[in-house]
C-alpha positions in Angstrom: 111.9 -33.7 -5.4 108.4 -35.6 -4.9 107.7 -39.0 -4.1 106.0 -40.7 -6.2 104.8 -42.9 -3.9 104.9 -42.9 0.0 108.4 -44.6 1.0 107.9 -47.0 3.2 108.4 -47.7 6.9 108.5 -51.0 9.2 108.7 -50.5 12.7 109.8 -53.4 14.9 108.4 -53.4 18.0 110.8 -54.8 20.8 108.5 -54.3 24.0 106.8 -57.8 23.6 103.6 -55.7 25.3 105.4 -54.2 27.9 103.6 -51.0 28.9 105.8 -47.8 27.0 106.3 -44.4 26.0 108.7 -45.3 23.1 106.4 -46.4 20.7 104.2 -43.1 21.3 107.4 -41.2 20.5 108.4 -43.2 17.9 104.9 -42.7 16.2 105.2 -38.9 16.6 108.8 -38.6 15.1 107.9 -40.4 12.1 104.6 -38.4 11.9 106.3 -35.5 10.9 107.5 -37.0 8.2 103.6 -38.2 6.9 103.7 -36.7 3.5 106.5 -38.7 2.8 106.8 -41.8 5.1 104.0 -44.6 5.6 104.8 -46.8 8.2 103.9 -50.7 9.2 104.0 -52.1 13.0 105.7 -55.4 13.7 105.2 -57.6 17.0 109.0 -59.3 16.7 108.8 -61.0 20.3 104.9 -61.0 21.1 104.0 -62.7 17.4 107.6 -62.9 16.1 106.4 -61.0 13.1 108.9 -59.2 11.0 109.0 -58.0 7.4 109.8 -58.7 4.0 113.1 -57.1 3.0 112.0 -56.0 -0.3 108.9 -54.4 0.9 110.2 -52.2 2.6 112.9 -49.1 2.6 113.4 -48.0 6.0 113.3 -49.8 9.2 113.4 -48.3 12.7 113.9 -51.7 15.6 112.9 -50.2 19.2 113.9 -50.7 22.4 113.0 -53.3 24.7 112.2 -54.9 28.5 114.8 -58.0 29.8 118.4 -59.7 29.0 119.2 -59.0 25.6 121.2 -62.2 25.4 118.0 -64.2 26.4 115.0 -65.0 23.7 112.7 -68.2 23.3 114.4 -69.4 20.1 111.7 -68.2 17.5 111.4 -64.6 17.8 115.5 -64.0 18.2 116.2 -66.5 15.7 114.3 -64.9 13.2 115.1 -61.5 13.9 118.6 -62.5 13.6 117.7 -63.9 10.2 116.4 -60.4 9.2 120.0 -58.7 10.6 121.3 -60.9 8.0 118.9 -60.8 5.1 119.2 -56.8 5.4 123.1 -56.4 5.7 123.3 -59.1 2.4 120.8 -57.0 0.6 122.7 -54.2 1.2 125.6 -55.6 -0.4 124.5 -57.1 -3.2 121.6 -54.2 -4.3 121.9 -50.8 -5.2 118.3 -49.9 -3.1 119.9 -49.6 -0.2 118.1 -50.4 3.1 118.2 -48.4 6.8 118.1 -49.7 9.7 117.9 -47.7 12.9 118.8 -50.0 16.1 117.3 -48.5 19.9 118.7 -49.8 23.0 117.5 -53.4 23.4 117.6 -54.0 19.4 121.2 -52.4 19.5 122.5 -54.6 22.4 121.5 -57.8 20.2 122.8 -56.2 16.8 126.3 -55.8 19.0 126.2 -59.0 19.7 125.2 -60.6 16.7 128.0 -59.2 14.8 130.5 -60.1 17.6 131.6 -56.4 18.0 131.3 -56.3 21.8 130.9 -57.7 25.1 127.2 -57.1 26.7 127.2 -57.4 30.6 124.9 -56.8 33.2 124.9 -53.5 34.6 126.0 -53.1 38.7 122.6 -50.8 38.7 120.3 -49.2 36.3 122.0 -46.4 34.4 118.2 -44.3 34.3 118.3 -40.7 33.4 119.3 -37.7 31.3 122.5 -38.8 30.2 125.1 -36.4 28.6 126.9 -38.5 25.7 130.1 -37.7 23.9 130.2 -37.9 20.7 133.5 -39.9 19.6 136.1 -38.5 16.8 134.4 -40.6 14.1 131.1 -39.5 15.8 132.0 -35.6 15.0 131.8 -36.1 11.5 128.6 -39.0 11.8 125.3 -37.2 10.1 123.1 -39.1 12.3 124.4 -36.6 15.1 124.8 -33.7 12.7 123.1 -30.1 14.9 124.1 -31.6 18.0 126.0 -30.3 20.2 129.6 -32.0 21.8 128.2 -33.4 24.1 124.7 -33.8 23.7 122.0 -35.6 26.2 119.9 -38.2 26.2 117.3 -40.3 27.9 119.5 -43.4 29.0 117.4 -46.5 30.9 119.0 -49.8 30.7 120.2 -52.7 32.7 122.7 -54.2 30.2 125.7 -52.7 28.7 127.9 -53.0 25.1 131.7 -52.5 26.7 134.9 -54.2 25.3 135.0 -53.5 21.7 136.5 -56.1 19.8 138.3 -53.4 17.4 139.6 -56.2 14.9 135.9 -56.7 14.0 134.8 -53.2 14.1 137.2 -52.9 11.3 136.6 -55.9 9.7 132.8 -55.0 9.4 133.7 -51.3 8.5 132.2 -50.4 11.6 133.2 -47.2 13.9 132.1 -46.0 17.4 130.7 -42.8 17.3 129.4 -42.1 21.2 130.5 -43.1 24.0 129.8 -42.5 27.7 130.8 -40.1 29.4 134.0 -40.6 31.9 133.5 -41.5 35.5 136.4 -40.8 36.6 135.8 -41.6 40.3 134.9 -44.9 39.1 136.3 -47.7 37.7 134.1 -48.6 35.4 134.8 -49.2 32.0 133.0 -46.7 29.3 129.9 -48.3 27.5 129.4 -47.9 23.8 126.5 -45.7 23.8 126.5 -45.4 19.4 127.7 -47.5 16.3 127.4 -47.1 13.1 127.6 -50.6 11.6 127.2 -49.3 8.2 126.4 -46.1 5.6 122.8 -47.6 6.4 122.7 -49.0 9.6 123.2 -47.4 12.6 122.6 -47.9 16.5 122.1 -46.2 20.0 122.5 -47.7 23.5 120.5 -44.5 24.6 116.9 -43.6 23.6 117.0 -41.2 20.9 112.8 -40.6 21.0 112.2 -40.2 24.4 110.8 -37.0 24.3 110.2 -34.3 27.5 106.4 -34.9 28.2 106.6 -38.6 27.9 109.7 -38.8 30.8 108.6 -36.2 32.6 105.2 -38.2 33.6 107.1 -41.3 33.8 109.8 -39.3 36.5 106.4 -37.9 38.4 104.9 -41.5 39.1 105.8 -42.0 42.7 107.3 -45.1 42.6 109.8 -43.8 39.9 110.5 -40.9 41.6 111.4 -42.7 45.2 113.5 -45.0 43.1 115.7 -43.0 41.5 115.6 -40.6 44.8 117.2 -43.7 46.4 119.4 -44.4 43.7 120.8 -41.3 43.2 119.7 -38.6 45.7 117.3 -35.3 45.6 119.9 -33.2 44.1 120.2 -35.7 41.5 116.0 -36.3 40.7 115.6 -32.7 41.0 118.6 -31.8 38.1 117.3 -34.1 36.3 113.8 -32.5 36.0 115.5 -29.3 35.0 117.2 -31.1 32.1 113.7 -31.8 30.8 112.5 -28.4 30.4 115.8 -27.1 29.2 115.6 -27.0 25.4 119.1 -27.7 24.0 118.9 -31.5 25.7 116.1 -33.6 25.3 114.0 -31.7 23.0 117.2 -31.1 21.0 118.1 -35.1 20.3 114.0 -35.5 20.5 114.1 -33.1 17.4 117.1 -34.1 15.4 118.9 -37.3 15.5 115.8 -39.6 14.4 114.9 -36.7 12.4 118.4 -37.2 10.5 118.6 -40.4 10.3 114.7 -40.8 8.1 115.9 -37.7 6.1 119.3 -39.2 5.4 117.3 -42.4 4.4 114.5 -40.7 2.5 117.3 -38.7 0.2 119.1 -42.1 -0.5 115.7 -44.3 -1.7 114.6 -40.9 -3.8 118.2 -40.3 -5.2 117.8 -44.1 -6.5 114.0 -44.0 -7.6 115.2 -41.2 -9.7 118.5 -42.6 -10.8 116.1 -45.7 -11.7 113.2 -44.2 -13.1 114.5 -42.8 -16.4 
């Protein structure tokens, strides 16, 4: 079926102009999607701009530099506000609304809706990550043609651990990745996924990173001696191979943000048409 119309996008932009490659990535993932997606950029923490509800359908919230726990009382309090306006409107409207949440913008949904604890990390988790995919995460179409498990460009200081499970299922809320056991540690497993809703879901990880864009960023040489003292040669040089190897990153580069503005798009054109005659 055809559009009528381009649906429309609004990207929130997290990085408060912190230099990036997720906004290239993000631009390139949704450009696929041209002939049926226009998009809108929004400065949430540089200009505390953020969008109307009902002008848009979809709505993709990046990831971001700092403590997710920490904003200057404008910019968080409104993008709060918007959290709220969007999960209302989604209850009360038949024009659903999605809402994709990266990294920084998922650590703050987490803890918005009280679902988690988010802590400081002991170091930097930075890397290709393999990620489980939960139970309720097998059956999840944001992860559908993935494989169990599947990898991912993880870089974050903060974590989401201790699930409050009596809110999860208050909110109707289920885990669907976690990370992957350390079982020479004693860490507790982070929540690496959520899906807070039939429209709203979340990622801990970086589902856009793509292979070029982390592969120059690895290359810089103050990158590469940092993660060389972090986590050894073996370690940097395994994780350049994971780049080039196309059933990890250029897998999740290719499908899970691909899924979710599909999934999105067939929902708003299922409800145009239901809504048109």
């Amino acid at each position: 079926m055809e559009p009528k119309e381009k649906i429309k996008l609004a990207v929130l932009d997290m990085y408060d102009a912190e230099p990036n490659q997720g906004m290239r990535c993000i631009f390139d993932i949704v450009g696929r999607f041209q002939d049926e997606i226009s998009f809108t950029v929004f400065d949430v923490r540089g200009k505390s701009e953020l969008p109307a509800i009902g002008d848009f359908d979809i709505y993709i919230s990046t990831g971001g530099p700092g403590n997710p726990l920490e904003g200057n009382g404008e910019w968080d309090t409104a993008y709060y506000r918007f959290i709220d306006t969007l999960w209302n409107w989604n209850k009360e409207n038949a024009n659903k609304k999605h809402l994709l949440l990266i990294c920084h913008s998922f650590q703050m949904a987490c803890k918005h809706f009280g679902l988690a604890e988010i802590t400081k990390r002991k170091s930097t988790s930075f890397g290709v990550m393999r990620i489980p995919k939960t139970i309720d995460g097998l059956e999840d179409p944001l992860f559908e043609g993935l494989p169990q498990p599947f990898y991912a460009v993880d870089s974050r200081d903060y974590q989401v651990v201790q699930p409050r499970l009596n809110k999860f299922k208050q909110k109707g809320a289920s885990i669907i990745a976690l990370e992957k056991i350390r079982s020479h540690l004693e860490y507790e497993r982070a929540i690496m996924a959520v899906r807070f809703s039939k429209e709203v879901v979340g990622t801990q990880f970086h589902p856009e990173a793509d292979p070029i864009s982390f592969m120059n960023h690895l290359k810089k040489p103050e990158v590469k001696e940092k993660i060389i003292q972090l986590k050894g040669k073996a370690r940097y040089r395994t994780m350049l191979e994971y780049l080039m190897d196309e059933d990890k990153i250029y897998k999740t580069n290719e499908t899970l943000i691909p899924n979710f503005l599909r999934n999105a798009l067939d929902d708003v054109l299922r409800y145009q048409q239901a809504f048109s005659h």
